[in-house]
N, C-alpha and C positions, 0 to 999 in steps of 0.2 A: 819347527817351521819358523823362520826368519818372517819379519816384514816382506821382503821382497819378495820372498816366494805368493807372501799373500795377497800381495797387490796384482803379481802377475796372472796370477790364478782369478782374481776377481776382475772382470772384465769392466762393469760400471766404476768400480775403482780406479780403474787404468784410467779411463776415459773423462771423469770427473778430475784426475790428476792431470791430464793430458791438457784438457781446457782452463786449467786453472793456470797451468804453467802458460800457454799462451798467452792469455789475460794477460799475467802479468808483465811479458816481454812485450805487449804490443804498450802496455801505458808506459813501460821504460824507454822504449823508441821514441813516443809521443815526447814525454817526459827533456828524453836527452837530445831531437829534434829542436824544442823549444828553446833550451839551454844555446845549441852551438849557434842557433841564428839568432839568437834574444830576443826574441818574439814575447809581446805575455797576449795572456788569455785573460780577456774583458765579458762578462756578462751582456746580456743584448739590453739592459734596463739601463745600464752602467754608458751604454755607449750612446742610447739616446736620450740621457741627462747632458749628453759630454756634446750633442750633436745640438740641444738645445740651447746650452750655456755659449755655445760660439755662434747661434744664429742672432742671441741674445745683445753678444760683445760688436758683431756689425750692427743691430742696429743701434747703436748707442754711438760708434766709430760714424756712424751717418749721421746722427743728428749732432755729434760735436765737427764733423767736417761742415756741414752747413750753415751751424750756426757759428764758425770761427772766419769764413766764408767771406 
């Protein structure tokens, strides 16, 4: 008795192999999605440092516009 025969015979077998293979094709899509439109993936901590640092740079663009003025 081969592998295959015993996977097909084991039913949770199947099925834990069946979801695994999923798994993996859905984070390959994800994966190769992100590649063809070059998108990247930012953490939410990461983006409101990045949302703080530019609310940071207008006010500082405000107080040298006013004080150049």
């Amino acid at each position: 008795m081969g592998i295959k025969e015993t996977i097909e015979k084991n039913t949770m077998l199947w099925f834990l192999g069946a979801l695994l293979t999923a798994f993996l094709a859905g984070i390959g899509a994800f994966e190769g999605t992100l590649r063809i439109t070059g998108q990247t993936v930012y953490s939410k901590g990461k983006f409101v440092q990045t949302v703080e640092e530019l609310e940071a740079y207008k006010k500082k663009e405000r107080c040298l516009f006013l004080f150049l003025r």
